[in-house]
C-alpha positions, 0 to 999 in steps of 0.5 A: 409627872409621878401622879399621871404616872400613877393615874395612868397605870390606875387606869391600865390596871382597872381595864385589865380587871374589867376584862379579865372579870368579863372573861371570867363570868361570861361562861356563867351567862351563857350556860343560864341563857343570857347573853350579855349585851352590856357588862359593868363591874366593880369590886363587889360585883359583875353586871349585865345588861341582857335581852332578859333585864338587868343581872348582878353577879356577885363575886362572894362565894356562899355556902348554900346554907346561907342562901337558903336561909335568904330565901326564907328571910326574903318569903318571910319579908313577903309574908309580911307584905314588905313589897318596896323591893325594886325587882323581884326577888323570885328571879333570884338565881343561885349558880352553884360551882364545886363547894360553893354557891354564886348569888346573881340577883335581877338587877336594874340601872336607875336614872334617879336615886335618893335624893338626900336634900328633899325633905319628903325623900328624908321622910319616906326613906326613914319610912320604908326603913321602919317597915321593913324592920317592922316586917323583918321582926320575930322571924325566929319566933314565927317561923323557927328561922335560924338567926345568921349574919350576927357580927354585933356582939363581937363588933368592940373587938374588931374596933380594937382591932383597929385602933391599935392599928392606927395607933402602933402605924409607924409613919416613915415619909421623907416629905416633913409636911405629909409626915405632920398632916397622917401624923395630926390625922392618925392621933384624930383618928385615934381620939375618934376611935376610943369614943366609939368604942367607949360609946358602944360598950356604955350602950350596953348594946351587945349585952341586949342581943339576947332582947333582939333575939327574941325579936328578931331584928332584920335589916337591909345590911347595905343601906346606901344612897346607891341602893335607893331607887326611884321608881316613878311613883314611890322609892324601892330598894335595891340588893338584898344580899347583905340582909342581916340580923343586926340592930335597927340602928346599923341601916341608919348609921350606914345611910347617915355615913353613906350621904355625909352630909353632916348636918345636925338638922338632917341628921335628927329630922331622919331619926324623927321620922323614923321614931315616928313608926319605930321609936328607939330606946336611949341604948340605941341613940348611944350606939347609933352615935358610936357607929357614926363617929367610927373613922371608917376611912380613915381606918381603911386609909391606915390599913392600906399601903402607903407610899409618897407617890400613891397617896394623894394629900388633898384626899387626906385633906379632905378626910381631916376636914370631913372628920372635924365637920362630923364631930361638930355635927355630932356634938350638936345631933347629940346635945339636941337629941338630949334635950327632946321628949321621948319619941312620939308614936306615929301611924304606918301608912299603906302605900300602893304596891307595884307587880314587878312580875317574875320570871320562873328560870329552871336551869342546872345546875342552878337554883330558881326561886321564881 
């Protein structure tokens, strides 16, 4: 009974947000033209469905500086003939409020995305993600492109961070059985963190950052299964809201965690196939497995409060049980990964490209960058 409690007020409140973020950006729309014929949304983002396409409205609040410099990494990308984008970016348009700045990105509903479990899927993948690092290199140098988005070196203190978190969490449940599961989950977690984090530090990889600015490593920032849409005839990807500076390994680590697969097998065949075009140096295959091995939700289950009513024991089951699966995957992923040649250097293909179109939209007080 407390459980369908729980669940119908979850769903009362989720109903209330829907509407009240409805409500909230509908004015915005409406002064751009576009009338919205159908509405979802989650917690990042609005989206609308309108006579124009697909639009996504992004809830963060930017400063305009930030965005300039996305236009110019996304022209920069373009100069480099990066053309797997789902939608155009040109239709890309910023709504700028007192001191701050909306991103509303064209957008669209796919039917099929990444299909993880198809070994040619695996292959393109990996090889969209090289060339788009490829692309997104030596902006700095090229073009004077000022470096933002650069969280990596500071990336072992906000671990720290987490750890003692997880290992100061006080754990005051009556019911003696949920008490021993956060318990033997907490220590696990704890274990877990450590090896990250010793595992990153003896990467060295944060002491590289002055090598990858000069390069000017450029990546995705938000690589998931969800951003990875079938077009007909090749994958694209979607959201480049999240491009970064940042190592070449976090779009890995970030699609690795985001299918959860947690096969040895699987796991070496993408970083295979991406090596072929961009191989990796033994300090990012340490770091690679740093932020694989980071307990994500775990951190994020401790961070939250928790009461006997709202937490669901066969979740925090199956958060044990995925933390042991990834940790033998690993154990094997790195043991083999040890044991192979250096990688081998492949050739890019070209593939074809399709004209999404743009569409030009000179509004105020918005930004067009059609």
């Amino acid at each position: 009974m407390k459980r369908q409690r729980f669940s119908e007020e979850s769903n009362e409140g989720r109903i209330k947000f829907q509407t009240e973020e409805f409500q909230r950006c509908l004015p915005i729309f409406q002064r751009l033209g576009l009338k919205p014929r159908r509405y979802l949304c989650d917690g990042e983002a609005a989206y609308v469905g309108t006579i124009e396409g697909w639009f996504r409205l992004s809830f963060k609040k930017y400063n305009k500086q930030e965005l300039k410099w996305l236009r110019r990494i996304l022209e920069y990308l373009h100069e480099r003939s990066f053309r797997n984008w789902a939608v155009s970016w040109q239709k890309t348009i910023i709504w700028e409020e007192h001191t701050f700045c909306y991103l509303i990105q064209p957008w669209t509903i796919a039917r099929e995305h990444f299909q993880m479990d198809d070994p040619a899927s695996v292959s393109r993948i990996a090889e969209i993600t090289a060339e788009l690092h490829s692309c997104g290199k030596d902006y700095f140098e090229n073009r004077g492109i000022e470096i933002l988005r650069d969280r990596w070196q500071t990336i072992d203190l906000e671990w720290e961070n987490a750890f003692h978190t997880i290992d100061q969490f006080k754990i005051e449940f009556e019911h003696e059985k949920t008490r021993k599961e956060l318990e033997e989950l907490r220590k696990s977690a704890g274990v877990a963190l450590s090896e990250s984090l010793s595992s990153w530090r003896k990467s060295g990889l944060s002491s590289l950052m002055e090598h990858h600015q000069r390069s000017g490593v450029l990546g995705h920032g938000n690589l998931l299964v969800k951003n990875i849409i079938w077009g007909g005839n090749d994958y694209y990807l979607l959201n480049w809201e999240g491009l970064a500076f940042q190592p070449r390994i976090v779009d890995l680590a970030s699609l690795i965690n985001d299918v959860g697969m947690w096969e040895a097998d699987w796991i070496l065949f993408l970083l295979n196939e991406y090596a072929k075009i961009q191989p990796l140096w033994p300090e990012e295959h340490e770091a690679l497995f740093a932020l694989l091995r980071y307990p994500r939700k775990i951190v994020e289950l401790f961070n939250q409060e928790m009461s006997e009513e709202s937490l669901d024991r066969k979740n925090l089951k199956e958060v044990a049980r995925e933390l042991t699966r990834k940790e033998r995957c690993l154990g094997k992923a790195w043991k083999e990964l040890g044991t192979q040649k250096r990688w081998v250097w492949g050739r890019q293909s070209e593939m074809p490209s399709v004209n999404q179109g743009k569409i030009s939209m000179v509004l105020s007080p918005v930004e067009s960058w059609g």
